[in-house]
Backbone bond lengths (Angstrom), bond angles and torsions (degrees), N, CA, C in turn:
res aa  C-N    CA-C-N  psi(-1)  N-CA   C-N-CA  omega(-1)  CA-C   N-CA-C  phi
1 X - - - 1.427 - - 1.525 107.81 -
2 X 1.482 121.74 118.72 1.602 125.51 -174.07 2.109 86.82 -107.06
3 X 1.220 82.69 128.73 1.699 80.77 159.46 1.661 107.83 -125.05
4 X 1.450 110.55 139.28 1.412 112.63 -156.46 1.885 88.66 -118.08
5 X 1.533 92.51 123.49 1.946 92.60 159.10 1.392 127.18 -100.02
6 X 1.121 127.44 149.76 1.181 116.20 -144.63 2.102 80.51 -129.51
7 X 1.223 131.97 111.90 1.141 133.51 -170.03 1.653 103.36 -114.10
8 X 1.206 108.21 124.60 1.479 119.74 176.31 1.619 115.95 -83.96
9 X 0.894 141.69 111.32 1.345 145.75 -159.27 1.402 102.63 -101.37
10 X 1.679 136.52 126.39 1.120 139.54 -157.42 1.591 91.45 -117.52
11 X 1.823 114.22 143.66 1.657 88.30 150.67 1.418 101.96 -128.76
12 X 1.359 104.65 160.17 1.501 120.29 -165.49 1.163 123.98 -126.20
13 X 1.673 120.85 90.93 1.195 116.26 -169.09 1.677 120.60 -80.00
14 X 1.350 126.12 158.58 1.407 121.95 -161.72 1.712 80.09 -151.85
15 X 1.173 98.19 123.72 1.540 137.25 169.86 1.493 105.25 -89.60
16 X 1.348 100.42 124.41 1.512 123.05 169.87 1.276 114.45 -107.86
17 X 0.613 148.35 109.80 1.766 133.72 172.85 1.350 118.43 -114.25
18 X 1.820 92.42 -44.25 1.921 105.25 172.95 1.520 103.23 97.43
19 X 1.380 107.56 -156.49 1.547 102.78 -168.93 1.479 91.89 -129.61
20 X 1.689 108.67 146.09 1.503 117.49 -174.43 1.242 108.50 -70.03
21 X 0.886 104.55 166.57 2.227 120.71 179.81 1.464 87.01 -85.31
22 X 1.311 143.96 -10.42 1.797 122.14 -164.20 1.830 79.55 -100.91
23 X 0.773 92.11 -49.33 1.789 109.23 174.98 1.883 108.04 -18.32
24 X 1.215 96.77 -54.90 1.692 133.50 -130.97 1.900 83.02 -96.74
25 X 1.540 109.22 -47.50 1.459 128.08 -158.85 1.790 105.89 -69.78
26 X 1.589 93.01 -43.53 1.591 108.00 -173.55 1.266 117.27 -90.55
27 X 1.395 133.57 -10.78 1.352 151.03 146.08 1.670 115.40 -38.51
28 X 1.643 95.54 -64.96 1.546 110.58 -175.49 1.511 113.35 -66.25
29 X 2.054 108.79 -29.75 1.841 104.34 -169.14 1.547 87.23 -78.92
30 X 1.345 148.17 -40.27 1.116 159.36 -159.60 1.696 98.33 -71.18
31 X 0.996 133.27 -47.91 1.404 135.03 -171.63 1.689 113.43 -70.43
32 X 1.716 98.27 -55.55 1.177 113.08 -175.31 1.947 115.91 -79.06
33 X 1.474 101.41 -13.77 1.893 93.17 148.53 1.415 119.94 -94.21
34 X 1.523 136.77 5.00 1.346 146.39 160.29 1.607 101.58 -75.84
35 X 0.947 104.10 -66.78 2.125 92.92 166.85 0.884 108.58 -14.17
36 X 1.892 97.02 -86.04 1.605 114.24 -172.87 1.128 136.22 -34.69
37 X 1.313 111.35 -8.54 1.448 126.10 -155.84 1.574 109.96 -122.42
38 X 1.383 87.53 -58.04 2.208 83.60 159.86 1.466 112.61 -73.42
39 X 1.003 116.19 -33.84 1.729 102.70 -147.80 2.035 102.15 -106.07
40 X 1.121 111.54 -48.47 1.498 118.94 157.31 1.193 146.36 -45.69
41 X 1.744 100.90 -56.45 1.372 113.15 -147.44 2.280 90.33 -79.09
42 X 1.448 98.22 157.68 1.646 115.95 178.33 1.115 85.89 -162.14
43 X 1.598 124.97 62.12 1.459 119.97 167.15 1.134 156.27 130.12
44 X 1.751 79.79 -48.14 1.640 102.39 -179.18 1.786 108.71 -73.39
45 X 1.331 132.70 -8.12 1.326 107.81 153.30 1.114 152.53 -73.85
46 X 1.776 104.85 -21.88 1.533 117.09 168.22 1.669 95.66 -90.86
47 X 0.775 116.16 -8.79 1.306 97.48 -171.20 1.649 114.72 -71.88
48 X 1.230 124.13 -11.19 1.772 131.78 167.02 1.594 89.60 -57.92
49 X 1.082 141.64 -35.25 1.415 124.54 -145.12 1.440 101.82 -150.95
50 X 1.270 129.24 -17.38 1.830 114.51 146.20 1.503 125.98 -108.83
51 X 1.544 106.33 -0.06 1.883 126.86 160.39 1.600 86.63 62.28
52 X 0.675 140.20 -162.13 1.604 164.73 -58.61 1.245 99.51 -130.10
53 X 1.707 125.61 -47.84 1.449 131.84 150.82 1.342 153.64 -32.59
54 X 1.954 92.16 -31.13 1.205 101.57 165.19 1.815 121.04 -93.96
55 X 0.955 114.21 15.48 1.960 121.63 155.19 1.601 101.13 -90.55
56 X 1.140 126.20 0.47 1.130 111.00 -177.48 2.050 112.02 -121.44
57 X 1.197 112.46 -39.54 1.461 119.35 127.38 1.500 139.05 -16.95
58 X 1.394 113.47 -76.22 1.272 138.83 -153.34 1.211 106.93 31.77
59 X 1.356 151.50 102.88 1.187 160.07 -162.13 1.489 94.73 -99.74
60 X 1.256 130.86 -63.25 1.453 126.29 -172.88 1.443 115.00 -65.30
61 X 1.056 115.28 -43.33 1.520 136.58 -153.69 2.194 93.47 -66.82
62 X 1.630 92.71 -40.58 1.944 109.56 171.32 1.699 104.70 -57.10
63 X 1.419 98.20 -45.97 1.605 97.45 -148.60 1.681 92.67 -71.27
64 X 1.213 111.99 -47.08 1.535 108.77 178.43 1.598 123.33 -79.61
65 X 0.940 103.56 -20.07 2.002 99.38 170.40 1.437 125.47 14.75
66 X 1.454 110.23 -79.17 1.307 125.11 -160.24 2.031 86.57 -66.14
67 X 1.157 107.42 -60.47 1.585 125.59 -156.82 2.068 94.40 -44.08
68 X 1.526 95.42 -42.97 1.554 81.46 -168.48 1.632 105.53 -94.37
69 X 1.217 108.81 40.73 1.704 108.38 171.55 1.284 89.35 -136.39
70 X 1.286 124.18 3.26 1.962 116.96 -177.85 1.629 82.53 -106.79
71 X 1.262 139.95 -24.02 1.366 121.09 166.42 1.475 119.64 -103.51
72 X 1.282 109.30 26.31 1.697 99.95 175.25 1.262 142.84 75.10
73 X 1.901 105.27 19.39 1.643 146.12 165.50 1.634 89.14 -57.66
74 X 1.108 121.37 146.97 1.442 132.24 156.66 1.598 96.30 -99.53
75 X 1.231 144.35 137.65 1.123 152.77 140.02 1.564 152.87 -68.01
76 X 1.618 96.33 -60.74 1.539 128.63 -178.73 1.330 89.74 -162.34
């Protein structure tokens, strides 16, 4: 008794391409105004559009508090 297998052989292509450089570009401008924004800012973003009030406010600088002393912002 011969028993014969009969094996189907698949091929499977796998695409590499990687990740684009525009990709790569808008990641970093996007990251590096999230900094700016927790860890920097005392103002200067409202300040285009409430001027002089918002250094004295800080509206962002409140909303994030805790966040920029859980990453190591000095504050006050």
């Amino acid at each position: 008794m011969v028993l014969t297998f009969m094996s189907e052989s698949r091929q499977i292509n796998v695409s590499k391409t990687g990740v684009s450089k525009l990709a790569i570009v808008a990641l970093a401008i996007v990251f590096a105004a999230g900094l700016f924004v927790v860890g920097f800012d005392q103002g200067h973003v409202f300040s285009l559009v409430y001027g002089e009030q918002a250094f004295a406010d800080l509206y962002i600088h409140e909303l994030t508090h805790d966040m920029r002393h859980a990453a190591g912002f000095p504050c006050h």
